[in-house]
N, CA, C, O and CB atoms as a CASP TS submission, in Angstrom:
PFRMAT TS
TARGET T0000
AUTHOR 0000-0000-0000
METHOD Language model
MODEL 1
PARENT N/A
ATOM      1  N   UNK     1       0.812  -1.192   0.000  1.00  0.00           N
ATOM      2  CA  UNK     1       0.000   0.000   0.000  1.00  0.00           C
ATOM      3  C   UNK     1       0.862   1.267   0.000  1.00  0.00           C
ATOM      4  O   UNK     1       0.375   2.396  -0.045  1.00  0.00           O
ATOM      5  CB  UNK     1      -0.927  -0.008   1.198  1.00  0.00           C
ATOM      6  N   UNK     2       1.799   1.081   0.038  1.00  0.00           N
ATOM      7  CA  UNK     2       2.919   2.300   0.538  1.00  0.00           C
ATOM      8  C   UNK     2       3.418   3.293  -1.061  1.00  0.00           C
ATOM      9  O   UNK     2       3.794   4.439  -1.308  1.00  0.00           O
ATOM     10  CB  UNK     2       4.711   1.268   1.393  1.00  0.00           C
ATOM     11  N   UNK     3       3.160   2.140  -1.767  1.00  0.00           N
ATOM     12  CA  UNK     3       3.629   2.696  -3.000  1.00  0.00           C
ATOM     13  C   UNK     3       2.739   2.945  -3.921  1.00  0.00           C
ATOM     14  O   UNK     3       3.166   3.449  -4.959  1.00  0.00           O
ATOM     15  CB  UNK     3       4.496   1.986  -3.560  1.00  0.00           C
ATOM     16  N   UNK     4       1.354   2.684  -3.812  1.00  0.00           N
ATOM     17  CA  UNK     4      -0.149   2.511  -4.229  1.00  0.00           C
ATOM     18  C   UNK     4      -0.167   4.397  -4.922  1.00  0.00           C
ATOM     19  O   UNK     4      -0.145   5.435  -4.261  1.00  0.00           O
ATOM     20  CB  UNK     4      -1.521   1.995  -2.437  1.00  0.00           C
ATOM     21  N   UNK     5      -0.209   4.233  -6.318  1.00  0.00           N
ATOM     22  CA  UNK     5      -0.305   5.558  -6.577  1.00  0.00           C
ATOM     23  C   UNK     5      -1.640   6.371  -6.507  1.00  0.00           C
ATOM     24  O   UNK     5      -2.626   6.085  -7.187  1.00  0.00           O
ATOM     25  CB  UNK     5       0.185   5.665  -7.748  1.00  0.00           C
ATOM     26  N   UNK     6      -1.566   7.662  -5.409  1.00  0.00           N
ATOM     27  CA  UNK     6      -2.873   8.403  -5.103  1.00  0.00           C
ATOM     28  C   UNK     6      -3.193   9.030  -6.423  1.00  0.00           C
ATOM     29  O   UNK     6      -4.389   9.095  -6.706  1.00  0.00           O
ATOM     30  CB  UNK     6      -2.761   9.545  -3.876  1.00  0.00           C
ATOM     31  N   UNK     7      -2.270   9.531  -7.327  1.00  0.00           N
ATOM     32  CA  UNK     7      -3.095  10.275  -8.174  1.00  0.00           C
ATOM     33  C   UNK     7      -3.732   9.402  -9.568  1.00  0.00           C
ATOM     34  O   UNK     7      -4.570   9.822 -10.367  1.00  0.00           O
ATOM     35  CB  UNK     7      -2.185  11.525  -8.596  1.00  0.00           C
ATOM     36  N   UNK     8      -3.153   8.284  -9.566  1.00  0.00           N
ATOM     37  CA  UNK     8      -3.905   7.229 -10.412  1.00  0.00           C
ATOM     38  C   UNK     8      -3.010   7.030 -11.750  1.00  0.00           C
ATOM     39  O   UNK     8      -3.311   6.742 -12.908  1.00  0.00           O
ATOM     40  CB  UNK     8      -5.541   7.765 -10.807  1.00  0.00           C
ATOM     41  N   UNK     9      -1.686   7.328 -11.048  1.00  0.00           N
ATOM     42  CA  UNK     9      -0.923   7.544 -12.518  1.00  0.00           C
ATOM     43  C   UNK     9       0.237   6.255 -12.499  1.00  0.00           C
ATOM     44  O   UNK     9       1.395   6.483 -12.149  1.00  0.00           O
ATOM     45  CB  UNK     9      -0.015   9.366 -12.644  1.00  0.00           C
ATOM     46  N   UNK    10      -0.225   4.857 -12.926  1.00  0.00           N
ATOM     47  CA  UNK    10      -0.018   3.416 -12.876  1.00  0.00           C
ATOM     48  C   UNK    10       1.134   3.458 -13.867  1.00  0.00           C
ATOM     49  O   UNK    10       1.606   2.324 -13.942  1.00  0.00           O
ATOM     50  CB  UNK    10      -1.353   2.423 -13.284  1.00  0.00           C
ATOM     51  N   UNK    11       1.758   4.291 -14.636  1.00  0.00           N
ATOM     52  CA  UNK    11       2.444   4.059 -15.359  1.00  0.00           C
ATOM     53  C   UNK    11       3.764   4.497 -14.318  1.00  0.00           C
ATOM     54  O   UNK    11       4.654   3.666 -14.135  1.00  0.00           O
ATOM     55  CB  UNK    11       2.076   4.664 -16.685  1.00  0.00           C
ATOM     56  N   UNK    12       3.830   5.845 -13.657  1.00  0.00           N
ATOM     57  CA  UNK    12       4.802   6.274 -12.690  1.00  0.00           C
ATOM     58  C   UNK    12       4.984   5.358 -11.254  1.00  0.00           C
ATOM     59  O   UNK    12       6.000   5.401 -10.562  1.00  0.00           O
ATOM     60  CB  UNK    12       4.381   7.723 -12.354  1.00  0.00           C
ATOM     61  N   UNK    13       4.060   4.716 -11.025  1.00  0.00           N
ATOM     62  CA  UNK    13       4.242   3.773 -10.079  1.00  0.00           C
ATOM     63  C   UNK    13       5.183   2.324 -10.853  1.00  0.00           C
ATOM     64  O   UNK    13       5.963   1.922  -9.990  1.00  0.00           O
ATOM     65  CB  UNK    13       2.612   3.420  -9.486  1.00  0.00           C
ATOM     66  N   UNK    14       5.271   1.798 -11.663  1.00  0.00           N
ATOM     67  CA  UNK    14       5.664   0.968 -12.177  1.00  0.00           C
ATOM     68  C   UNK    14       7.396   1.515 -13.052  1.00  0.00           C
ATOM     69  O   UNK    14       7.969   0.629 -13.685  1.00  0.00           O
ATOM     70  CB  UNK    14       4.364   0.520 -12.959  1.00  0.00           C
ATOM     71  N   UNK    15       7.841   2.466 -13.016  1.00  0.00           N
ATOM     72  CA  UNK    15       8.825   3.043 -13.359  1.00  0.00           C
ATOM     73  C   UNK    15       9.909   3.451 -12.795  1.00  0.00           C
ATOM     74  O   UNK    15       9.695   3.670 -11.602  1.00  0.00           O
ATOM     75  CB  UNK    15       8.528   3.689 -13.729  1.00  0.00           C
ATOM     76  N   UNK    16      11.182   3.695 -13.160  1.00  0.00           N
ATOM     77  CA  UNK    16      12.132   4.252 -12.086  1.00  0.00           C
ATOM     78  C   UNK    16      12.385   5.552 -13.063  1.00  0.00           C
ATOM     79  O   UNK    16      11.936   5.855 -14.169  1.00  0.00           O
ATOM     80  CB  UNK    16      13.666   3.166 -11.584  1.00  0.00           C
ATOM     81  N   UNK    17      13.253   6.146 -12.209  1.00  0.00           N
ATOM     82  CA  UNK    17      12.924   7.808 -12.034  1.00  0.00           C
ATOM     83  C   UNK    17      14.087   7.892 -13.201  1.00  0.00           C
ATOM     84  O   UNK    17      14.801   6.896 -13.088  1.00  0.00           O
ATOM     85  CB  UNK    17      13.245   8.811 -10.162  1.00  0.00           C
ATOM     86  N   UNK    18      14.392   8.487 -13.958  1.00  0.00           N
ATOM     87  CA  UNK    18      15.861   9.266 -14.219  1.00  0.00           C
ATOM     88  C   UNK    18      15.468  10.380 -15.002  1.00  0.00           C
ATOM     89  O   UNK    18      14.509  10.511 -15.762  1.00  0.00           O
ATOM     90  CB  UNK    18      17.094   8.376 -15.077  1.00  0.00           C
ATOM     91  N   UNK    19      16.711  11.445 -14.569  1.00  0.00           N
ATOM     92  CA  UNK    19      17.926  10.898 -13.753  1.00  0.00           C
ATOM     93  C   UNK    19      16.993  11.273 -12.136  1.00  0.00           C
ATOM     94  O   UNK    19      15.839  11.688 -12.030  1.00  0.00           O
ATOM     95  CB  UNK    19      19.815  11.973 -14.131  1.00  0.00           C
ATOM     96  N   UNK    20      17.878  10.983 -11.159  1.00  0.00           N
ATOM     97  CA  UNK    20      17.197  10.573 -10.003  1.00  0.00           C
ATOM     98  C   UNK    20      18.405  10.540  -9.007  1.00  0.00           C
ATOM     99  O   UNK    20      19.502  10.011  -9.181  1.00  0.00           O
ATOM    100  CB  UNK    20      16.374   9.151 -10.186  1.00  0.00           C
ATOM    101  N   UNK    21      17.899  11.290  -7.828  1.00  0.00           N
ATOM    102  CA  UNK    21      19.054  11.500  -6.943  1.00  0.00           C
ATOM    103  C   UNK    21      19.124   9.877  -6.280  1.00  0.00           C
ATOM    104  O   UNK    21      18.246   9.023  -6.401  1.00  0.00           O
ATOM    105  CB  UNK    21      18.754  12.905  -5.698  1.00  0.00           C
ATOM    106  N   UNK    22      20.479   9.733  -5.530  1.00  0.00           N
ATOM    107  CA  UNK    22      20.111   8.211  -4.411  1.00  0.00           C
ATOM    108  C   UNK    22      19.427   8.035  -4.139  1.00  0.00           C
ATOM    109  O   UNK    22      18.910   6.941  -4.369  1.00  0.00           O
ATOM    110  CB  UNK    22      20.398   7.830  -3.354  1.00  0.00           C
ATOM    111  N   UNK    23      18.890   8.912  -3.467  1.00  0.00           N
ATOM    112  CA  UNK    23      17.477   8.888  -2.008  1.00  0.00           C
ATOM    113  C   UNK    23      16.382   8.220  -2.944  1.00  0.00           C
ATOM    114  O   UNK    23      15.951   7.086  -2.729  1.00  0.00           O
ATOM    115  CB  UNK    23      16.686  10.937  -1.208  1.00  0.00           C
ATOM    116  N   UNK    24      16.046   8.868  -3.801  1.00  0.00           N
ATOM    117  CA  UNK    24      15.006   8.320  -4.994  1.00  0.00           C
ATOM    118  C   UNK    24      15.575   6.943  -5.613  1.00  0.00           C
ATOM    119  O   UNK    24      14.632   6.246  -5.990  1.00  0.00           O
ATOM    120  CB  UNK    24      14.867   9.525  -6.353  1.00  0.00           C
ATOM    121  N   UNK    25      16.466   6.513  -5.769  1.00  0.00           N
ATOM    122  CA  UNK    25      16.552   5.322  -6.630  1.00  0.00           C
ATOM    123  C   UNK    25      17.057   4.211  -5.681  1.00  0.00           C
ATOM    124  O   UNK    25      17.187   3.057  -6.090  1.00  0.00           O
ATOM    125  CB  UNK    25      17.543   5.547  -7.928  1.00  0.00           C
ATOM    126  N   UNK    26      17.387   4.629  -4.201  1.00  0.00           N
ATOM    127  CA  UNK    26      17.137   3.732  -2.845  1.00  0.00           C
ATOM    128  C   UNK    26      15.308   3.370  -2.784  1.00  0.00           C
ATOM    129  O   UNK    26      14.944   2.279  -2.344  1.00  0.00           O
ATOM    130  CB  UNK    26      17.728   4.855  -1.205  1.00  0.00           C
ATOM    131  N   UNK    27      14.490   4.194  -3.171  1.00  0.00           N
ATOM    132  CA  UNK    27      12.721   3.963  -2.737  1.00  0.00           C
ATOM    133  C   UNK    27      12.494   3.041  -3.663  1.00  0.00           C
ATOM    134  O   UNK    27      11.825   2.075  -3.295  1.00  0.00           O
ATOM    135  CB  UNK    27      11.481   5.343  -2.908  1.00  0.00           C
ATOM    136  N   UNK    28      13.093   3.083  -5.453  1.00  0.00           N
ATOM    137  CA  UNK    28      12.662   3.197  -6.592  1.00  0.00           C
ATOM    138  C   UNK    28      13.001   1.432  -6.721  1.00  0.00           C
ATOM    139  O   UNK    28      12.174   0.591  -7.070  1.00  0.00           O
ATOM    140  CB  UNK    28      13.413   4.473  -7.589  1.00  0.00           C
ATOM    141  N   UNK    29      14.235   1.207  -6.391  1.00  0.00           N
ATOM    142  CA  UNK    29      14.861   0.248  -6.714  1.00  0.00           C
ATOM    143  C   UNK    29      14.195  -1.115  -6.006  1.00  0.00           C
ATOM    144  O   UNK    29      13.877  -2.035  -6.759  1.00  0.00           O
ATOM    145  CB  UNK    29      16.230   0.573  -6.411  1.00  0.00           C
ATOM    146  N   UNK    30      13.933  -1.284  -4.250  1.00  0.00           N
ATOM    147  CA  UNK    30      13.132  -2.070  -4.017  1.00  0.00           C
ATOM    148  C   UNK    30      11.804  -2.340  -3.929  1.00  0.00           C
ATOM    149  O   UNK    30      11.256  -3.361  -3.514  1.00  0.00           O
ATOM    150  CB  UNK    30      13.398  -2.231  -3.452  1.00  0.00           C
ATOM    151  N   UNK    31      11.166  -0.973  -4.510  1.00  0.00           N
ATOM    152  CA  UNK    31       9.491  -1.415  -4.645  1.00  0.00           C
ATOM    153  C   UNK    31       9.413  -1.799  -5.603  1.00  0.00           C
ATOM    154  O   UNK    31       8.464  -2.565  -5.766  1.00  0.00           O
ATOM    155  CB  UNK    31       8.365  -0.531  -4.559  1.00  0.00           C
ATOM    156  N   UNK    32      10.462  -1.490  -7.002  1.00  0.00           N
ATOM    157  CA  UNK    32      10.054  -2.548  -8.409  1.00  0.00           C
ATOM    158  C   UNK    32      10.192  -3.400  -7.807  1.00  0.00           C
ATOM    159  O   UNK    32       9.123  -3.955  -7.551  1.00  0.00           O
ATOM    160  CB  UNK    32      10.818  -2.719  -9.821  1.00  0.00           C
ATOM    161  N   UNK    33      11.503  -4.106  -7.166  1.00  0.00           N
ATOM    162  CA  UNK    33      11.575  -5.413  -7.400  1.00  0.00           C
ATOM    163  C   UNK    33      11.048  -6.202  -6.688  1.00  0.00           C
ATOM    164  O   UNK    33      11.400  -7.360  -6.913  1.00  0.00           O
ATOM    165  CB  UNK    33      12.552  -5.770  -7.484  1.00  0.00           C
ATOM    166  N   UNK    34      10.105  -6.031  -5.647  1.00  0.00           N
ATOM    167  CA  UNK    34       8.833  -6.224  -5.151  1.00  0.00           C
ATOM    168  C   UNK    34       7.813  -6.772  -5.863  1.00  0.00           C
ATOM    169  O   UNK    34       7.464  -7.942  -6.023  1.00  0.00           O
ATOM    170  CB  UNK    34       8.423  -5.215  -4.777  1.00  0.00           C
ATOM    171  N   UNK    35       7.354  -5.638  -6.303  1.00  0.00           N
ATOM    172  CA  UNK    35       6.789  -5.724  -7.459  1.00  0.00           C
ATOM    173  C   UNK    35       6.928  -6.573  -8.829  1.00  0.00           C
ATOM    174  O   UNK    35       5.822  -6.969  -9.197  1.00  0.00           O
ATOM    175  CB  UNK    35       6.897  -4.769  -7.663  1.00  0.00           C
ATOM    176  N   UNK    36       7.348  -6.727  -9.169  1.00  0.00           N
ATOM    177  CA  UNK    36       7.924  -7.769 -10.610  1.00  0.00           C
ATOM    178  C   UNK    36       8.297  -9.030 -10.022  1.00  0.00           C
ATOM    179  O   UNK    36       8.058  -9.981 -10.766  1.00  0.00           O
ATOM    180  CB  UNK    36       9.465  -7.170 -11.549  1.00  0.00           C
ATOM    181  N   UNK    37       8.980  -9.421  -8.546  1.00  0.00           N
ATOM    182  CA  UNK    37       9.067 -10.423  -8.145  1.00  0.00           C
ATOM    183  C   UNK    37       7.452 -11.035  -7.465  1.00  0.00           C
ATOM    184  O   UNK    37       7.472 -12.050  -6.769  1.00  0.00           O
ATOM    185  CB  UNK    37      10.244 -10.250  -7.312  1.00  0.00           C
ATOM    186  N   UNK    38       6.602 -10.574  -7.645  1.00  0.00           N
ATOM    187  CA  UNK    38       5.271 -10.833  -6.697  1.00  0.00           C
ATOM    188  C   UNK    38       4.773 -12.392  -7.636  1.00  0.00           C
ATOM    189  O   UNK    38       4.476 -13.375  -6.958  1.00  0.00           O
ATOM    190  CB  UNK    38       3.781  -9.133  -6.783  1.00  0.00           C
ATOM    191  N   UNK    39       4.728 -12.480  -9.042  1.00  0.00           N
ATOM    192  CA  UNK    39       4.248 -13.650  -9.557  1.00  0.00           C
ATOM    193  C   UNK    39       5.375 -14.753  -9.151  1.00  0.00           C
ATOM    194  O   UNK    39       4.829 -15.855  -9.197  1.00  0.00           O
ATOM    195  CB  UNK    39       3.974 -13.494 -11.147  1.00  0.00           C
ATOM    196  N   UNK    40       6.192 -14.825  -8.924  1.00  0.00           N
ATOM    197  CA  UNK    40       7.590 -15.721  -8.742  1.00  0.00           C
ATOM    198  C   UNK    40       6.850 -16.130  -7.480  1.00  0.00           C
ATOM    199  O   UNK    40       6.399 -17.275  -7.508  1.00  0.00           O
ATOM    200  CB  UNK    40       9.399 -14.901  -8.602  1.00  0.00           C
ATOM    201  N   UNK    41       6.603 -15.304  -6.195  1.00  0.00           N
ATOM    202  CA  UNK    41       6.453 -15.587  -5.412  1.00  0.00           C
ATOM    203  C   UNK    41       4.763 -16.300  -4.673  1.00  0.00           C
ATOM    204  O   UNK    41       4.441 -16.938  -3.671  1.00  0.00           O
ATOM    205  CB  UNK    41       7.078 -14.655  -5.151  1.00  0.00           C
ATOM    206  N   UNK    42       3.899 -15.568  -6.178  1.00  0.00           N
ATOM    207  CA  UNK    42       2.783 -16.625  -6.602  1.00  0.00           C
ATOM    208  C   UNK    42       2.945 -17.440  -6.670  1.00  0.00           C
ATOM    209  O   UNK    42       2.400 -18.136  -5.813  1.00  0.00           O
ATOM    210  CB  UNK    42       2.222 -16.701  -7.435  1.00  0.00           C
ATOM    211  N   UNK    43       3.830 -18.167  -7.719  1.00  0.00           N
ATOM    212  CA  UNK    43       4.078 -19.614  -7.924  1.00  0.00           C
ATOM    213  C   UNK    43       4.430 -20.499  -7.030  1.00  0.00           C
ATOM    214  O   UNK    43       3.954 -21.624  -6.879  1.00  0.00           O
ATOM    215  CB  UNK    43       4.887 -19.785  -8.693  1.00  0.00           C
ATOM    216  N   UNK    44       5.672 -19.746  -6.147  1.00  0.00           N
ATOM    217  CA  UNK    44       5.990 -20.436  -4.996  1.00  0.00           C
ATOM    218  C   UNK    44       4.766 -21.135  -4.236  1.00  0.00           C
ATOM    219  O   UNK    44       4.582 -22.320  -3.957  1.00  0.00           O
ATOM    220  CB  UNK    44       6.670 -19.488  -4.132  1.00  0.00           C
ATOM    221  N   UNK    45       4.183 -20.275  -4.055  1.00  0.00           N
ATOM    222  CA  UNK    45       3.089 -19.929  -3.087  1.00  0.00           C
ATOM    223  C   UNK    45       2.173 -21.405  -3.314  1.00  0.00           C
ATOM    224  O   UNK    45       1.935 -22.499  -2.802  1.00  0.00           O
ATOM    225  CB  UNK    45       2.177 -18.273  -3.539  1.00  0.00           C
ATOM    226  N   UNK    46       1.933 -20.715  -4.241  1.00  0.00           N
ATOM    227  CA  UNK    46       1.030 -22.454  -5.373  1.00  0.00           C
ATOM    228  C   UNK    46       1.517 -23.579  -5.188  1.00  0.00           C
ATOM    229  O   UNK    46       0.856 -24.490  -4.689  1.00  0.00           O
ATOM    230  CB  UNK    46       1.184 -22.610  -7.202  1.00  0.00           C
ATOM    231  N   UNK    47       3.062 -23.740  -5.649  1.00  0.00           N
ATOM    232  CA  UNK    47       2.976 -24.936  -5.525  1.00  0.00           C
ATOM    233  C   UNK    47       3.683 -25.812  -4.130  1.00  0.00           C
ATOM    234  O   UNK    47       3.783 -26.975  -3.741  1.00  0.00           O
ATOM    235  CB  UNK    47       3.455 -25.264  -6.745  1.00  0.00           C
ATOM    236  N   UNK    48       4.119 -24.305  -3.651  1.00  0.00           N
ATOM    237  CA  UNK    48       4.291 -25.507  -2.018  1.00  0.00           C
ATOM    238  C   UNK    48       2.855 -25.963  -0.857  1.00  0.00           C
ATOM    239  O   UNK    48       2.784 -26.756   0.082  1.00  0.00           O
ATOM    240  CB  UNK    48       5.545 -24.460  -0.666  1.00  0.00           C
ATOM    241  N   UNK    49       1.695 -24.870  -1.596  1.00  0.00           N
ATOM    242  CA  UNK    49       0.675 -25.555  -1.235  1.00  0.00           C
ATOM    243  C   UNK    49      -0.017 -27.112  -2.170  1.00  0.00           C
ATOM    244  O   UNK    49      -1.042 -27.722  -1.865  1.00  0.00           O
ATOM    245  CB  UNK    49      -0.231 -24.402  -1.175  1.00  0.00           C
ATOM    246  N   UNK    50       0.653 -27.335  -2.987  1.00  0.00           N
ATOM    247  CA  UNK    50      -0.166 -28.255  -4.037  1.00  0.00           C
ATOM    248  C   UNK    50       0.749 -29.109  -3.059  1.00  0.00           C
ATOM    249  O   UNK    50       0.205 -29.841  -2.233  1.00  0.00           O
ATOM    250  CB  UNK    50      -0.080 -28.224  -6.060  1.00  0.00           C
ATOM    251  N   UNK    51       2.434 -29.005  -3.160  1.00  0.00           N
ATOM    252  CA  UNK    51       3.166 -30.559  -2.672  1.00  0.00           C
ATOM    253  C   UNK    51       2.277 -30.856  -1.006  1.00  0.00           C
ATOM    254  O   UNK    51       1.710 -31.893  -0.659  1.00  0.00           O
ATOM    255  CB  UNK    51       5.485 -30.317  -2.364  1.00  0.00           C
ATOM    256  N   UNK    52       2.408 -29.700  -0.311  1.00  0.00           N
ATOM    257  CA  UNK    52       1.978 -30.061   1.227  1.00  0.00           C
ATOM    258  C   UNK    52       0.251 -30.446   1.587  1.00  0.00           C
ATOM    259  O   UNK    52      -0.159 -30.966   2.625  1.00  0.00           O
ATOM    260  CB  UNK    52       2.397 -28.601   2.173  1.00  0.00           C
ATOM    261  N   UNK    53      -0.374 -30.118   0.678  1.00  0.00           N
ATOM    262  CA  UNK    53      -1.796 -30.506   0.736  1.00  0.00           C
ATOM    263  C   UNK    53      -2.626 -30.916  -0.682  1.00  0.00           C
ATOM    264  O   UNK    53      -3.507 -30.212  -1.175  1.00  0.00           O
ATOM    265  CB  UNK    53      -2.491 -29.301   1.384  1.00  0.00           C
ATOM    266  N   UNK    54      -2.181 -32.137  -1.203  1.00  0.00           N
ATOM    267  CA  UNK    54      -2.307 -32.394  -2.217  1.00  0.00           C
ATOM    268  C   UNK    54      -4.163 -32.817  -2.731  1.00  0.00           C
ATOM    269  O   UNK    54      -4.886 -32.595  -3.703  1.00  0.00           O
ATOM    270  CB  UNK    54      -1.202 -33.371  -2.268  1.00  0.00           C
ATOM    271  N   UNK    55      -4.273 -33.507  -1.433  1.00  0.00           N
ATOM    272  CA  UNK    55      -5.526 -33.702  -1.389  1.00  0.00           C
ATOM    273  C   UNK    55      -6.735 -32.194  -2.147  1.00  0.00           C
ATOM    274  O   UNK    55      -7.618 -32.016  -2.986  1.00  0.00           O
ATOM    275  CB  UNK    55      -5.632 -34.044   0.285  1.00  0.00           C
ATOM    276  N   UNK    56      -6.013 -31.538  -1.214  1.00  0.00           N
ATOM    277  CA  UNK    56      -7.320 -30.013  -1.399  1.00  0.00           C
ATOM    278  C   UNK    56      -7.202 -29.626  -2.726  1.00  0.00           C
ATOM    279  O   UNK    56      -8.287 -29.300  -3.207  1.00  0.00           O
ATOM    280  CB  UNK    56      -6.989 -28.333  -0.387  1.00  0.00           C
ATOM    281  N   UNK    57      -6.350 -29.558  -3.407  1.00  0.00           N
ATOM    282  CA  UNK    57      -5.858 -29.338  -4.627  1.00  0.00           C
ATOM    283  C   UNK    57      -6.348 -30.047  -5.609  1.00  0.00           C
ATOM    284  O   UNK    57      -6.614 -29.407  -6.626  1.00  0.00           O
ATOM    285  CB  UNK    57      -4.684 -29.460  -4.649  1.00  0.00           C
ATOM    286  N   UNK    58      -6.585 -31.375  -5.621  1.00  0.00           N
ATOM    287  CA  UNK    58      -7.686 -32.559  -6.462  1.00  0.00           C
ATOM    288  C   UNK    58      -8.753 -32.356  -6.416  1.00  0.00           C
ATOM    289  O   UNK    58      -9.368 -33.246  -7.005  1.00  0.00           O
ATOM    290  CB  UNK    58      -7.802 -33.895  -6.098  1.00  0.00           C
ATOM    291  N   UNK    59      -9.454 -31.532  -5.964  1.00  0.00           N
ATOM    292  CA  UNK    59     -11.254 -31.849  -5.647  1.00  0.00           C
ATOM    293  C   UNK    59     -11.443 -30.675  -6.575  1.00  0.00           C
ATOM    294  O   UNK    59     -12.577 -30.280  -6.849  1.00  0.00           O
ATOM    295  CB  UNK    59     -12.129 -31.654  -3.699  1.00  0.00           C
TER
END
């Protein structure tokens, strides 16, 4: 939610800045990769629930 853009502008939320002081590309740098890593961590997600509860996953 921290990075959730208020003015509705989805393209600047998904972007890094340049040029761009540190301070900015210290904020910039781990909310992408947050972000872009989130399906990786879908998958994870998926399938260590499929190996550990295989049952629920069949029905």
């Amino acid at each position: 939610m921290l990075w959730w853009p208020r003015n509705g502008k989805w393209r600047d939320a998904f972007t890094r800045k340049w040029p761009a002081k540190s301070e900015r590309l210290n904020y910039d740098i781990p909310r992408l990769s947050g972000v872009f890593l989130l399906p990786v961590a879908l998958a994870v997600l998926l399938s260590g629930g499929y190996f550990n509860l295989p049952t629920q996953f069949a029905q």
